[in-house]
N, C-alpha and C positions, 0 to 999 in steps of 0.2 A: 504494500500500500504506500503511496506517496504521501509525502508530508502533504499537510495544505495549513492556511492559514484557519484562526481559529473563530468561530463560527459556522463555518461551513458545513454543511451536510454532509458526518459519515456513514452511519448509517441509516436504512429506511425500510422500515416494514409495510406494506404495503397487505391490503385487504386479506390478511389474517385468519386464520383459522386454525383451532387444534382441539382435537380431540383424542380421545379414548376409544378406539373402539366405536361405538353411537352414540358414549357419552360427551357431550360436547362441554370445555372447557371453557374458553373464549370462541371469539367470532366478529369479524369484520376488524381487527387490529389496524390503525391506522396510523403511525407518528414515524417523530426523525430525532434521531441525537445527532447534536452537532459537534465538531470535534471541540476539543476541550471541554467539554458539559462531566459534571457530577451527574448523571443522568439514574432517578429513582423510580423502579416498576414499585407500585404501592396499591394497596388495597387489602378488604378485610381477609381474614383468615377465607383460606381453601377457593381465590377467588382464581388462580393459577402462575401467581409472581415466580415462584419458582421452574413450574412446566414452560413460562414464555422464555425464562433464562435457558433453559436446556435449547428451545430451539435454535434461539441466537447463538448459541455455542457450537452446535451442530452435532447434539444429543439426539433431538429428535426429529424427526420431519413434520410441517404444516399438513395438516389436509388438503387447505388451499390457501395461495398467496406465495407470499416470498418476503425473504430479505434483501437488502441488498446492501452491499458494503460499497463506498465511494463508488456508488454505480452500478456494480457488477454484484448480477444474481449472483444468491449463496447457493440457494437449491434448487435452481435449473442446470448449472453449472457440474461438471465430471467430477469423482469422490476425488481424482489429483486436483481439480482445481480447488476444490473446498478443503483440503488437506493445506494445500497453497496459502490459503485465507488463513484457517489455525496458526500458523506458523508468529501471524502478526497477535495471539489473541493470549493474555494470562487469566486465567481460571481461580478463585479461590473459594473454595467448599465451605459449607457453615460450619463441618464438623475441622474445617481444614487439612484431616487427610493426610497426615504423614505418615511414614513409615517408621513403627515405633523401632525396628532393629539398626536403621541408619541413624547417623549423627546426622544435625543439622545440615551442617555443609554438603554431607553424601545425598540428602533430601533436597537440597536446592539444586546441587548436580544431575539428579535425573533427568529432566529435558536438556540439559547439555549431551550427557554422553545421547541420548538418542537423535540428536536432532544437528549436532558441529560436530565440527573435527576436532575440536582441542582437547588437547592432552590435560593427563590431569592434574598434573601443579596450574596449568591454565585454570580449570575446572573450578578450583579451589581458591582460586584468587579470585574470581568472578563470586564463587559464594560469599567468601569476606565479605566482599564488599555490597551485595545483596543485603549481608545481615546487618554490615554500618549502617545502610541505606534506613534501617527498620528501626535502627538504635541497640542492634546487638551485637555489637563487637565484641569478640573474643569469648562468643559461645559455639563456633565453629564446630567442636568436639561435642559437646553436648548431646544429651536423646531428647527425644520428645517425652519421656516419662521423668525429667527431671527440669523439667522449666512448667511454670504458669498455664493456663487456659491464657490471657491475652498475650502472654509470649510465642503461643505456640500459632496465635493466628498471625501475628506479626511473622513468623516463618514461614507460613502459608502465601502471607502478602509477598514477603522477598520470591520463594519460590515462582511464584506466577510472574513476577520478573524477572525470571532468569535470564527470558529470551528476550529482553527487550523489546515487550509486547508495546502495541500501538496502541491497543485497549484491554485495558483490566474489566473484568465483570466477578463482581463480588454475591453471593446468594447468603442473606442476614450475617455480613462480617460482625455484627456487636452481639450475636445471640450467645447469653449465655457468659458476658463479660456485666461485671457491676459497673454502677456511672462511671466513676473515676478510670479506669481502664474504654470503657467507649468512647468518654470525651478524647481521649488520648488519643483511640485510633481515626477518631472521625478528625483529629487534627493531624496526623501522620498521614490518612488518605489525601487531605486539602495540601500540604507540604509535598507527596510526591506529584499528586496533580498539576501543581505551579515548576516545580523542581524539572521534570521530566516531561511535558509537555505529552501529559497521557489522557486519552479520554477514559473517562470509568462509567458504566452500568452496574448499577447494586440495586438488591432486591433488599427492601428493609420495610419492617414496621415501625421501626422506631423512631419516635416523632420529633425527637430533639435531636436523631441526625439528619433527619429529613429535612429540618429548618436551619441546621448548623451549616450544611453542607450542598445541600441541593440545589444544583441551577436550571432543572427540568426537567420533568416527570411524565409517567403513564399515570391514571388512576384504573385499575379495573376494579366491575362492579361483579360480586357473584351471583346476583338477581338477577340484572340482562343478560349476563355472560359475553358484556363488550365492554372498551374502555368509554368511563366517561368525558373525561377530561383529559389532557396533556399541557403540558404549562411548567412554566416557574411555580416551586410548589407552595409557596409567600405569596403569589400571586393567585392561585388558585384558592388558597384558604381564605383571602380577602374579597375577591371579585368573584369564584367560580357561579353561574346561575342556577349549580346542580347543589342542591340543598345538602344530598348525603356525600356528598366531595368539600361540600365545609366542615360539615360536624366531623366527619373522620379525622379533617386538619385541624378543628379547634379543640379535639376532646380534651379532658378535664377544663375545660376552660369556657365560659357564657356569654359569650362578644352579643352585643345586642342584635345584630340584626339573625341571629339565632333564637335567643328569647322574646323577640317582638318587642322590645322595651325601647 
């Protein structure tokens, strides 16, 4: 993928669809991330935040429609072209997903040895500096059975930049991390985002990173099973005309044009 400037349209889903079988998930998906956006899929529980992430990843196939990356369909396109696309994409799991019998560093190596030719004092320098990147210098050795739950997503984070992805997509990076540790990483996300001039996709419920960090969002509804909204998601909670896309943005909270007052 080529650089472009920021603004511009990188990605674009275009009339959407995914289902189960005859269960249908969503339907008619419509929006665009522009590069450099914090870009948030949001909505209530089971409404398919995570199933849309699988397909932008190239987990699962639409029923119908497409995505499209700087242009170019994802799943019209030959399994080497969409392999091609991967190449530019870092992944990190809710559960983050390491491998408990690798050290840190040998866990951030794994798309290296499969994916470059470098050797491995190369391999290992690149994880270094991965984990600086993260704030973890000189855990290199380290397992995942002896650091933190936010440390270990913080590996997760490095790891999905290994390959000096174009775009990071995150699936509930703060689940299961106490405030203190999510503020941390929703500031670590906003630091590589400016740092590395990376566009990011995260699926989140969580509302004080959704307004900490978000510059444009899906909302899906699990009632229609389409999205309602797409926007700045400050923008959306203030102006949107869909009444259940503000209350989800202002819960705990009773702004008057909610309570009629």
């Amino acid at each position: 993928m080529a650089a472009g400037e920021t603004g511009q349209a990188q990605i674009a889903v275009r009339n959407m669809s995914m289902a189960y079988g005859d269960f249908v998930i969503q339907q008619d998906l419509n929006f665009e991330v522009r590069r450099g956006d914090i870009f948030v899929i949001m909505g209530g529980s089971g409404c398919g935040k995570s199933t849309l992430l699988r397909h932008l990843v190239g987990l699962k196939a639409p029923v119908r429609g497409d995505v499209f990356y700087d242009g170019a369909s994802f799943w019209q396109g030959s399994d080497a072209e969409r392999d091609l696309m991967k190449r530019h994409f870092g992944v990190l799991f809710q559960s983050g997903a390491l491998w408990s019998s690798m050290t840190l560093a040998e866990n951030i190596g794994v798309p290296l040895r499969q994916y470059t030719q470098l050797g491995e004092a190369e391999i290992r320098a690149v994880a270094a500096w991965k984990l600086a990147l993260v704030g973890l210098t000189g855990f290199e050795d380290y397992y995942p059975g002896e650091i933190s739950g936010g440390m270990k997503k913080r590996v997760g984070l490095a790891r999905a930049m290994a390959m000096d992805p174009d775009i990071l997509f995150f699936d509930e990076p703060s689940a299961g991390l106490d405030p203190v540790s999510a503020r941390l990483l929703d500031d670590l996300i906003l630091e590589l985002r400016d740092t590395l001039q990376t566009t990011i996709v995260m699926v989140t419920h969580e509302l004080a990173s959704i307004m900490a960090i978000g510059t444009n969002s899906v909302f899906l509804d699990t009632e229609t099973k389409t999205q309602l909204a797409t926007g700045n998601p400050r923008e959306l909670r203030d102006h949107c005309p869909d009444d259940r896309v503000r209350e989800f943005l202002w819960r705990g909270v009773e702004p008057a044009s909610l309570t009629g007052a």
